[in-house]
N, C-alpha and C positions, 0 to 999 in steps of 0.2 A: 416373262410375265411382267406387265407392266405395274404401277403403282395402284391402280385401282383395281386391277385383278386379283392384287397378292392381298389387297384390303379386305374383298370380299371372302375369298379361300379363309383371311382368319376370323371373318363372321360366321363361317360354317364350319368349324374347328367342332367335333362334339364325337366321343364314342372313337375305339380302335379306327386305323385306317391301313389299309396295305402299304406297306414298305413305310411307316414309321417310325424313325427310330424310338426307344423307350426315354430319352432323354425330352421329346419333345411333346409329350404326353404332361400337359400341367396337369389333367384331372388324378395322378398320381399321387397317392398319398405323403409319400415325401421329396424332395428337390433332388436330384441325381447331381452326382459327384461329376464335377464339370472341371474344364482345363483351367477354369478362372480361380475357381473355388479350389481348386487343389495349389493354385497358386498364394492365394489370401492366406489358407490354412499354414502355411506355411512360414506364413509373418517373418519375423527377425531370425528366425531358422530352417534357411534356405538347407533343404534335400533335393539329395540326384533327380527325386521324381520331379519334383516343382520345378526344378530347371529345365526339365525336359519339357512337361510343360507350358513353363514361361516361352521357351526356343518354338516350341509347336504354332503358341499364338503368335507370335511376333514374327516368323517364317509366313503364315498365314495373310499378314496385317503389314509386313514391312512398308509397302508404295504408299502407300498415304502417307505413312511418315517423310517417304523420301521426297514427294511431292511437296509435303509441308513444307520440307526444308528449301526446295526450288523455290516455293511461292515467297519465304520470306529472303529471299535476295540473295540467295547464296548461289556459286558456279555450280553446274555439272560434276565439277573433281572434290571442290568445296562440300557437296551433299552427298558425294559418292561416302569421304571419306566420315565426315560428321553421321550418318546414318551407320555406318556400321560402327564407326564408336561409341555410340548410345548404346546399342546391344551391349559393347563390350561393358558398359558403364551398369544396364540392368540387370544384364545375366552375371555379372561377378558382385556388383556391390551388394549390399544390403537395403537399396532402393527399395523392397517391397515391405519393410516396417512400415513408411509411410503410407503404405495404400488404406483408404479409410472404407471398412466394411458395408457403412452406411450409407456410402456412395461408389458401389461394388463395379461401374461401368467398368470392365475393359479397356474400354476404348477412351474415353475420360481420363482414365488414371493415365493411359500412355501419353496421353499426348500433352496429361501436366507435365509426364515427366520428362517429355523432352521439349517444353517450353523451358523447363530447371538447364536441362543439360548444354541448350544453347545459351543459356545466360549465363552459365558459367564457363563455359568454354572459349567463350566469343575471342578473349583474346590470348589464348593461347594456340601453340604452333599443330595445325589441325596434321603433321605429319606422325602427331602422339596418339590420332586418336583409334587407330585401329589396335587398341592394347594388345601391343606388342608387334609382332609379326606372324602373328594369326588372327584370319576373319571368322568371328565368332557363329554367324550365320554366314552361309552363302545367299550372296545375293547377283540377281541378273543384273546387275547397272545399266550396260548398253542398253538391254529391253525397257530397263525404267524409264531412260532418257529419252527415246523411241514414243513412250506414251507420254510422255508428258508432252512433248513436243506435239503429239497426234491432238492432242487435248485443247490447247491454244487457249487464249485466253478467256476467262469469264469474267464476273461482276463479283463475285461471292469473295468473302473474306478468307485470307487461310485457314480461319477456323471452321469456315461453313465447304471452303474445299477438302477439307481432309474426311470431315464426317460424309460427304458425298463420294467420294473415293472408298472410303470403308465402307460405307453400303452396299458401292459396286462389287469390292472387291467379296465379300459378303456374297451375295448372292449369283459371282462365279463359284464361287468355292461351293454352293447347295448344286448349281449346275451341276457342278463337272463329277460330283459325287451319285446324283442320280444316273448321269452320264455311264459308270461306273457299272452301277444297279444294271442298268439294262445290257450294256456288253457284258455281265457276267451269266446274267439270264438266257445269253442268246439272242438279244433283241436289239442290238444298236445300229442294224437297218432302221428300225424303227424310229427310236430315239432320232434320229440324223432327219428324218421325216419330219416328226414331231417338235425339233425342238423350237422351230420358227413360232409356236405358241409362247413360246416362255419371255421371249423378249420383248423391248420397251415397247415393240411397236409390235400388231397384230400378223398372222403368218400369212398365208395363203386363203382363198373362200374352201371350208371346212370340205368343201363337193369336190373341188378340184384336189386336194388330198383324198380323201377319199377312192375318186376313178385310179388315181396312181397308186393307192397300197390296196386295190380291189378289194376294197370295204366298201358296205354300204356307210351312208352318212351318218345313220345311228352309230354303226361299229365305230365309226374314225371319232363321233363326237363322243363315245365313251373314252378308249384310248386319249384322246385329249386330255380329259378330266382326271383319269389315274395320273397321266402322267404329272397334271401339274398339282393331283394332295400331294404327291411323292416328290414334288419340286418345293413345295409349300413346307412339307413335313422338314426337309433340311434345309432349307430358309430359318425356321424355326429352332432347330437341334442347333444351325450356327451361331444364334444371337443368345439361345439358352448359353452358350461356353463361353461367354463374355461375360456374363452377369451372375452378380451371387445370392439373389433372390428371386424364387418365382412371379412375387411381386411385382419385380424393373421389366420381365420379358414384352410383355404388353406394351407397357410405354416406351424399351426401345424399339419397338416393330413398329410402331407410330412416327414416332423422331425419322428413323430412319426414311421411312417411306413418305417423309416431307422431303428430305433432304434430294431425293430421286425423284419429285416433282418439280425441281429449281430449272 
């Protein structure tokens, strides 16, 4: 779904929708306990849950960091190594006292704190930095490097590349979840059909889908529409786990859906 489809989907946000998750329900009376917020809560004392947590977002979120690190001049082995010792640096230290509730982004906080971690690092021997001799996260490196490469050069600053990387990466990750939804229902014929709707650029003429899952054109263009509140709905549940007020949700769904017009 491109940027002005997923604009519109959240101007018509109103009332249950099938296959919602209950986290992306703002009309809820209270904010759902989110990976963020189970993070925050846990300020200057770090629990198993929170780190599990922290590991869940930051598994989710790694390639923009790694990408950042490419963008600001470092080697392939350089980023490989400095990216997983930030983990090592977030999931052990007590880095999350500093996160400030009032500016609850996710993704903000991450990427202050590895603007912190490479200015402290910078000239030390980056063969420290995988604390110790274990990788905190697994991470695909070769694959990282593969896209970045695929990516090639833009105009945007490393800060406006990472936020556009975490949008991306964001709105695979609602993908591959509905993805999920419909192979468990039985339907990822379907899905595999349909997903040409969801991306940046439009699929097929609605008719020509239609003759191939021998649907009339109403049938296919309803299917459409479920499939993208249900693509919509966890767009939505992903940016809710970033942020620790119902308040920020809206304005990151904006920010972000600038940054995927660039």
């Amino acid at each position: 779904m491109n940027a002005e489809n997923l604009a519109e989907e959240s101007s018509e946000r109103s009332g249950a929708r099938v296959g919602v998750p209950p986290s992306a329900e703002l009309g809820a009376r209270t904010f759902p306990t989110t990976l963020w917020t189970m993070v925050l809560d846990a300020g200057g004392e770090p629990s198993e849950e929170a780190a599990r947590a922290l590991e869940a977002l930051c598994r989710t979120y790694w390639y923009p960091l790694y990408a950042f690190v490419r963008r600001m001049g470092y080697s392939h082995a350089d980023a490989q190594d400095l990216t997983q010792g930030f983990f090592a640096y977030v999931l052990e230290k007590h880095s999350l006292a500093r996160a400030d509730r009032e500016r609850g982004r996710f993704r903000s906080f991450l990427l202050g704190s590895l603007k912190h971690f490479l200015a402290n690092e910078r000239d030390k021997a980056l063969t420290q930095k995988r604390g110790g001799d274990r990788g905190l996260v697994s991470l695909d490196d070769a694959e990282a490097e593969a896209a970045y490469e695929r990516e090639g050069a833009d105009e945007l600053t490393p800060e406006q590349s990472f936020d556009r990387r975490w949008a991306l990466a964001l709105i695979e990750r609602a993908k591959d979840r509905v993805q999920r939804e419909y192979a468990a229902a039985g339907k990822a014929a379907l899905f595999e059909a349909l997903q040409g709707y969801l991306g940046r650029k439009e699929g097929e003429p609605v008719a020509a889908t239609a003759a191939r899952l021998g649907l009339s054109v109403a049938a296919a263009k309803s299917a459409i529409h479920r499939l993208r509140q249900q693509y919509y709905a966890w767009v939505r549940d992903a940016i809710t786990q970033t942020v620790s007020s119902p308040a920020e949700v809206d304005g990151e769904i904006r920010y972000l859906l600038t940054m995927l017009r660039e």
